[in-house]
SEROZA-331921 format. One line per field, with one value per residue (C-alpha): residue number from 1; residue in one letter; x, z, y. Coordinates in Angstrom, 2 decimals, padded with zeros to 5 digits. Layout:
<pts>
num: (NUM/...)
residu: (a/...)
xx: (X/...)
zz: (Z/...)
yy: (Y/...)
</pts>
This chain:
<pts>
num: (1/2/3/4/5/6/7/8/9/10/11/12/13/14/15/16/17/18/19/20/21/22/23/24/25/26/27/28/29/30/31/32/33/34/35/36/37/38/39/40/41/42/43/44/45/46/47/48/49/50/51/52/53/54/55/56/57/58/59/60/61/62/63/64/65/66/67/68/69/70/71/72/73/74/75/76/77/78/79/80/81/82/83/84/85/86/87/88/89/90/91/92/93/94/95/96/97/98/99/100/101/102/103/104/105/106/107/108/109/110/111/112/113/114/115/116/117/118/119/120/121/122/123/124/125/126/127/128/129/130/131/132/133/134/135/136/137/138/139/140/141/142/143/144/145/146/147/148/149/150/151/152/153/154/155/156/157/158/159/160/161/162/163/164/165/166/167/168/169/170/171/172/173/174/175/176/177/178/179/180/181/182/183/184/185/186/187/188)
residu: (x/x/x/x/x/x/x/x/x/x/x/x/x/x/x/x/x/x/x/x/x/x/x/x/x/x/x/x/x/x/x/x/x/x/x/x/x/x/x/x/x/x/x/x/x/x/x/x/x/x/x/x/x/x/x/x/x/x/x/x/x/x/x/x/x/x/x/x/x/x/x/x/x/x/x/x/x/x/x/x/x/x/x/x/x/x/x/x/x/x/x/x/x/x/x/x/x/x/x/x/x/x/x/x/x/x/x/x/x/x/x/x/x/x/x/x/x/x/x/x/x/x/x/x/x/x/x/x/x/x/x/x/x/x/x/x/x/x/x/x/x/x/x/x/x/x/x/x/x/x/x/x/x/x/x/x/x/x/x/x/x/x/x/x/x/x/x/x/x/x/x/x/x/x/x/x/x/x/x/x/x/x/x/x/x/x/x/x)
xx: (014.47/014.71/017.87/018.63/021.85/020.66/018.61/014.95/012.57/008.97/007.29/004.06/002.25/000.41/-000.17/-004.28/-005.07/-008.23/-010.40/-009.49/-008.17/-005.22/-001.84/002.07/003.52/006.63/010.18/012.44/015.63/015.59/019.20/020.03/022.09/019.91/016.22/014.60/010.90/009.20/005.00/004.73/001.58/000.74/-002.50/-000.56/002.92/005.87/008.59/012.30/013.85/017.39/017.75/020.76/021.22/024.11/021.87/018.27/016.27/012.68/010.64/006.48/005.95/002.97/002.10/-001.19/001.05/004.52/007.74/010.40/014.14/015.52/019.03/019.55/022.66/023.39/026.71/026.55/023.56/019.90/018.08/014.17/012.37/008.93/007.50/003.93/003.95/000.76/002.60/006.24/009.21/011.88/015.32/016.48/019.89/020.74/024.07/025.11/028.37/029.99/028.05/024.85/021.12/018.90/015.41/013.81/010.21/007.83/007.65/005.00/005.66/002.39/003.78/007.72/010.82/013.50/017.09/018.83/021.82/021.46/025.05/026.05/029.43/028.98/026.18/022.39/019.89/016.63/015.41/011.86/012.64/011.12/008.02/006.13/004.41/007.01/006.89/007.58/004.48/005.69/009.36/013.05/015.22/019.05/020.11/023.85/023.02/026.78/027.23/031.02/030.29/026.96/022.89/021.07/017.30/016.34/013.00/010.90/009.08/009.06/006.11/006.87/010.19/013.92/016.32/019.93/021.57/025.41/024.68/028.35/028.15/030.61/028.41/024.65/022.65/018.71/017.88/014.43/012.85/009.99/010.82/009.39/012.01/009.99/011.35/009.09/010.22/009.92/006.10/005.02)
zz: (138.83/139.87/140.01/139.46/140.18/137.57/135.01/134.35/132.65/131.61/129.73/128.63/130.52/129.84/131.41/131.31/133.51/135.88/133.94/130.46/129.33/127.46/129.11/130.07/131.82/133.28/134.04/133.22/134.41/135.27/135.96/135.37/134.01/131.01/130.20/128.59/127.64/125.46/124.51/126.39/126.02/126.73/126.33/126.22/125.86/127.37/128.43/129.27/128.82/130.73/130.81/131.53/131.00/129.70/126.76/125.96/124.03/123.26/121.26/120.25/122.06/121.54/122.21/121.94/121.75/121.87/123.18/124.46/124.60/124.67/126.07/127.19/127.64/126.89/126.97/124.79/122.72/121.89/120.30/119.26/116.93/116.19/117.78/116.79/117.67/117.12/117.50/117.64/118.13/119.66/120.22/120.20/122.26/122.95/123.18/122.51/123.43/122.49/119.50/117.49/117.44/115.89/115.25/112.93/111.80/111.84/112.48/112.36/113.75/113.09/113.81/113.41/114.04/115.83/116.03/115.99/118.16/118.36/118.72/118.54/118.99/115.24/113.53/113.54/111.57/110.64/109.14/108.22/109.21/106.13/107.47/104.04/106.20/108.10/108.04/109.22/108.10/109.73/109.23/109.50/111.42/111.45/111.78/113.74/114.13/114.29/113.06/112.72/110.48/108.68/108.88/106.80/105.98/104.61/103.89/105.20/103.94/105.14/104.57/105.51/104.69/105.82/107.02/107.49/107.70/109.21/109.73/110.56/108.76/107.22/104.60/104.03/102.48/101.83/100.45/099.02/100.90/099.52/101.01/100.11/100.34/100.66/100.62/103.08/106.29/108.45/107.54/108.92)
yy: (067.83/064.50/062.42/058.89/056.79/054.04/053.52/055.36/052.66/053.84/050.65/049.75/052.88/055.65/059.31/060.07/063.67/062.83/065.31/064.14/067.06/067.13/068.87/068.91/066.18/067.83/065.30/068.61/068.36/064.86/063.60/059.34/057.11/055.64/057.16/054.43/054.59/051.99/051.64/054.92/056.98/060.32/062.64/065.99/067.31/065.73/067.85/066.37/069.69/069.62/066.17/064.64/061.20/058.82/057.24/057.67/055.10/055.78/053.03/053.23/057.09/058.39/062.33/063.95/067.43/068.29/066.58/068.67/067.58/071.08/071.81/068.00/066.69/062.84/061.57/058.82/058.54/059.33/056.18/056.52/054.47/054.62/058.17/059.76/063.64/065.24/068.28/069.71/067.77/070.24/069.41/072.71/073.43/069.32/068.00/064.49/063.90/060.94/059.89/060.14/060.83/058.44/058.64/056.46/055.07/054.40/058.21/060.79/064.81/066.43/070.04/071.06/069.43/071.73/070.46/074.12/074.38/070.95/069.07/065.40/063.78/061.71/062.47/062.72/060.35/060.28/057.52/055.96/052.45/051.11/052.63/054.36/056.99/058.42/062.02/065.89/067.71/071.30/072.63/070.75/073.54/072.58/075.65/075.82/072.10/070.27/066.50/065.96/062.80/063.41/064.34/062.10/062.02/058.87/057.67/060.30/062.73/066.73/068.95/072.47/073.23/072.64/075.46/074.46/077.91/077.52/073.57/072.07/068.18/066.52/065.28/065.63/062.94/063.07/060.04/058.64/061.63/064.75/067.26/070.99/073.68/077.09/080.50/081.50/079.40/082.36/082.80/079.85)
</pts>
C-alpha cells in the first residue's frame, strides 16, 4: 500500500477502465494523514480495505459496485455524506478511534450494509440528511458493532433486514426510519 505524510485529496474525478467494463479499483492499505474524496466517481468497486488514515471525509461518491472499508483504522473520524452504492457497503472489522462514524444522505446502498466488528471511539450515525430517498435496500449487520455513546438510524429507510446480535451502544435510537426486521437474515 501506498503511504502518505499529508493529506490524500481525490476531487471532482472519476475512474473509467479503457475497455468500459466495469471492475475493482484497488487503494488497499493506503496509509495518510486525511483521505478526503469529494464528487468522486467510479465504474466498479472501490476497495480501501486496511486503510489507515487520521480522518476520512467522503462527500457525492458514486460506485457502480461495492465499496470496501474493511479492517481500516482511522484515528479520529470517518465523515461521508451523500454516497450512491449500487452494491454493498462493507465496513466490516473498522476501527475509529477517537470518535464517530457518520454517514448521512442523501444515501443510497443498493446491496448490504456491513458494519460487524465494526468499532468507533463515540458512536456511529446514519442519517438521511433530509434526503427522502435515502436508503439500505439489502441487510443492516451490527453485529459485535461497539458505539460507547449511541447508533442511531435516522431518516432512512432499510429493506432487507437488521441484525444487531451482541451490539455494545449505549443507547439505540431509530428514528423516522422503515425498516423490515425478518427472521430469515441468514437466507438472504
Amino acid at each position: 500500500g501506498a503511504r502518505f505524510g499529508g493529506t490524500f485529496e481525490i476531487s471532482s474525478s472519476s475512474v473509467i477502465p479503457a475497455n468500459g467494463a466495469e471492475q475493482e479499483t484497488d487503494m488497499a492499505r493506503l496509509a495518510c494523514g486525511d483521505l478526503i474524496m469529494s464528487g468522486f466517481a467510479v465504474r466498479g468497486s472501490l476497495s480501501l480495505s486496511s486503510v489507515s488514515a487520521q480522518r476520512i471525509c467522503f462527500s457525492r461518491i458514486t460506485l457502480t459496485e461495492d465499496l470496501d472499508l474493511t479492517f481500516g483504522l482511522i484515528e479520529q473520524y470517518a465523515w461521508i455524506k451523500g454516497l450512491s452504492v449500487r452494491g454493498n457497503l462493507d465496513l466490516f472489522g473498522t476501527v475509529v478511534t477517537h470518535n464517530h462514524l457518520s454517514i448521512s444522505g442523501p444515501l443510497r446502498i443498493d446491496g448490504n450494509f456491513d458494519a460487524a466488528f465494526l468499532k468507533a471511539g463515540t458512536g456511529i450515525v446514519i442519517d438521511s440528511g433530509g434526503s427522502k430517498d435515502s436508503s439500505i435496500k439489502g441487510n443492516a449487520d451490527f453485529t459485535n458493532a461497539v458505539a460507547p455513546s449511541a447508533l442511531r438510524i435516522h431518516g432512512v429507510d432499510i429493506d432487507g433486514g437488521i441484525r444487531a446480535k451482541y451490539l455494545s451502544a449505549g443507547s439505540v435510537r431509530i428514528l423516522g426510519s422503515k425498516i423490515r426486521f425478518s427472521d430469515d437474515f441468514d437466507s438472504e
